[in-house]
C-alpha positions as CSV (number, residue, x, y, z in Angstrom):
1,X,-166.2,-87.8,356.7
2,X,-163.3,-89.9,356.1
3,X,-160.2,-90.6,358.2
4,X,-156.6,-91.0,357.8
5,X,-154.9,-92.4,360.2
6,X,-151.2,-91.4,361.2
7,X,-148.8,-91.6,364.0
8,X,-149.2,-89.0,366.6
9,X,-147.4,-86.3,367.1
10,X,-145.7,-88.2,370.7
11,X,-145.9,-91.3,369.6
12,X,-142.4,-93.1,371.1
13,X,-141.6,-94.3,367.2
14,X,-141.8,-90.1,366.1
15,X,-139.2,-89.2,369.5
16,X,-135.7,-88.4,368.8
17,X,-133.5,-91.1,368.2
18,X,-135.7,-93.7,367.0
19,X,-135.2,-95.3,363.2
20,X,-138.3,-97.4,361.4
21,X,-136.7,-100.6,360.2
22,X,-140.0,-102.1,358.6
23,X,-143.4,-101.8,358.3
24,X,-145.6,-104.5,358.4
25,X,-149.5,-104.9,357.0
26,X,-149.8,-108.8,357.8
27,X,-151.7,-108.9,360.8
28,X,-152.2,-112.7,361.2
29,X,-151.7,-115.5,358.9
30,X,-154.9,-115.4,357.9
31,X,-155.3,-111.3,357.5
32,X,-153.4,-109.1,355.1
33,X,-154.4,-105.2,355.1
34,X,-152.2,-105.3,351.9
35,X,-155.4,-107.7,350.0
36,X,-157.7,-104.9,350.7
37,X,-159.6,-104.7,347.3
38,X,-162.1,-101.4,346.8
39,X,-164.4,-101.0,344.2
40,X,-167.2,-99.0,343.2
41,X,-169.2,-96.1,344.5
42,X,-170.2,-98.1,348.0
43,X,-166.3,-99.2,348.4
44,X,-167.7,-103.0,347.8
45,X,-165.0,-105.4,348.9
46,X,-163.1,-103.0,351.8
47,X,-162.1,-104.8,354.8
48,X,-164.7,-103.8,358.0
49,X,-162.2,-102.6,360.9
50,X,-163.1,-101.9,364.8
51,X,-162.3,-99.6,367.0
52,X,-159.6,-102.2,368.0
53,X,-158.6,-103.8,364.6
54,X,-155.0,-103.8,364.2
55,X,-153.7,-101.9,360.7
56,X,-150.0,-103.3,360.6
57,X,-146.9,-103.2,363.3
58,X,-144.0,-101.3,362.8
59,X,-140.5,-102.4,363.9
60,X,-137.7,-99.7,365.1
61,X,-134.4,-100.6,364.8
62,X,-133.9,-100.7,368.6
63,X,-135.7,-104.2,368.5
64,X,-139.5,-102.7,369.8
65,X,-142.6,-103.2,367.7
66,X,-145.5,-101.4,367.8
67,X,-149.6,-101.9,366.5
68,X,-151.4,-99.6,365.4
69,X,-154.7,-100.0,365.5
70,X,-157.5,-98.3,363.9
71,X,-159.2,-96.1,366.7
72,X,-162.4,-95.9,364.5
73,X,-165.0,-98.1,363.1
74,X,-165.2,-98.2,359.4
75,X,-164.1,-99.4,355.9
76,X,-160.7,-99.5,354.8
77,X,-160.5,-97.4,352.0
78,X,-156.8,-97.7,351.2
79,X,-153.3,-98.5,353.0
80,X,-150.0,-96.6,352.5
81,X,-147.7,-99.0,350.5
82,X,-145.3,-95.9,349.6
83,X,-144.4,-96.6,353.4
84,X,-143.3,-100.3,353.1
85,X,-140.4,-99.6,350.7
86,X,-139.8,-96.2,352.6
87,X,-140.2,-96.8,355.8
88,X,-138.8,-93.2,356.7
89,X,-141.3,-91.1,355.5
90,X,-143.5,-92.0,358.7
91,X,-141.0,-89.5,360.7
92,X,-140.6,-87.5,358.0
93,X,-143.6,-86.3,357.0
94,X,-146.0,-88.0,359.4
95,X,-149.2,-86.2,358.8
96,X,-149.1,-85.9,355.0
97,X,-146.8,-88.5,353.0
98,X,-146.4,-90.6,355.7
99,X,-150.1,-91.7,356.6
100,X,-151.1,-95.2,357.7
101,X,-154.4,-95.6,356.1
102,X,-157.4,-94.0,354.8
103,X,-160.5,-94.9,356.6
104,X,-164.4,-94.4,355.8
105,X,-166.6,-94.4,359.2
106,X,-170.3,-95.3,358.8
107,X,-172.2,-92.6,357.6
108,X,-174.2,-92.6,360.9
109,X,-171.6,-92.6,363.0
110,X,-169.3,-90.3,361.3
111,X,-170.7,-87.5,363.1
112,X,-170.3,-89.0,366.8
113,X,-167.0,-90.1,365.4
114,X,-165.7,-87.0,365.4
115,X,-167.5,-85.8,368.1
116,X,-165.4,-88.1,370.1
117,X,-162.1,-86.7,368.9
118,X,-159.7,-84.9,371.6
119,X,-158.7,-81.8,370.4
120,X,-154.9,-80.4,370.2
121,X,-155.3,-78.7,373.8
122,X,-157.4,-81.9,374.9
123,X,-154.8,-84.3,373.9
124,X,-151.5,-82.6,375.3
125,X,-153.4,-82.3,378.6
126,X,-154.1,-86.1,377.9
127,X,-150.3,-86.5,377.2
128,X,-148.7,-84.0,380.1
129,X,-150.8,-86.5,382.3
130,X,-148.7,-89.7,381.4
């Protein structure tokens, strides 16, 4: 029941010619993702995200940055610093080494969570759409 979040597989950053500059985990002045503290059994001390809570923004070399936002409601387990001093990994290995963050959904909502989730076929319909 827990989530990691990575960059889809079309995401404009993962399309060919594109280079990660930075990667960023201060979302305001007041809001690091970095100060996330966990502890204990009931993950005591995680940040609570949204659906719509920004994770961290991630500047190309082109000049564009993007946010990624959570997508689900739940605790932050843990962020990905390998990825601030390593920026690359995100397109190199985006679904195993180069995750975002680790996410914990309610335990009552984890199963409509996931219900909710497009499938492979479901999202590149989604996707030939655009």
């Amino acid at each position: 029941r827990i989530c990691v979040i990575t960059l889809a597989e079309a995401h404009p950053l993962l399309q060919s010619g594109k280079t990660i500059k930075s990667v960023n985990y201060q979302i305001s002045a007041n809001c690091s993702r970095l100060q996330n503290k966990v502890s204990g059994k009931s993950k005591r001390g995680a940040q609570f995200l949204t659906e719509l809570a920004p994770l961290c923004r991630i500047s190309s070399s082109d000049g564009e940055e993007y946010t990624v936002y959570s997508c689900i409601r739940g605790r932050l387990i843990e962020v990905n610093e390998n990825i601030l001093s390593n920026p690359a990994i995100l397109q190199e290995k985006p679904s195993t080494e180069g995750y975002i963050a680790v996410v914990l959904p309610k335990f009552e909502e984890s199963k409509s969570i996931t219900q909710g989730l497009l499938t492979q076929k479901e999202y590149e319909e989604v996707l030939s759409k655009r």
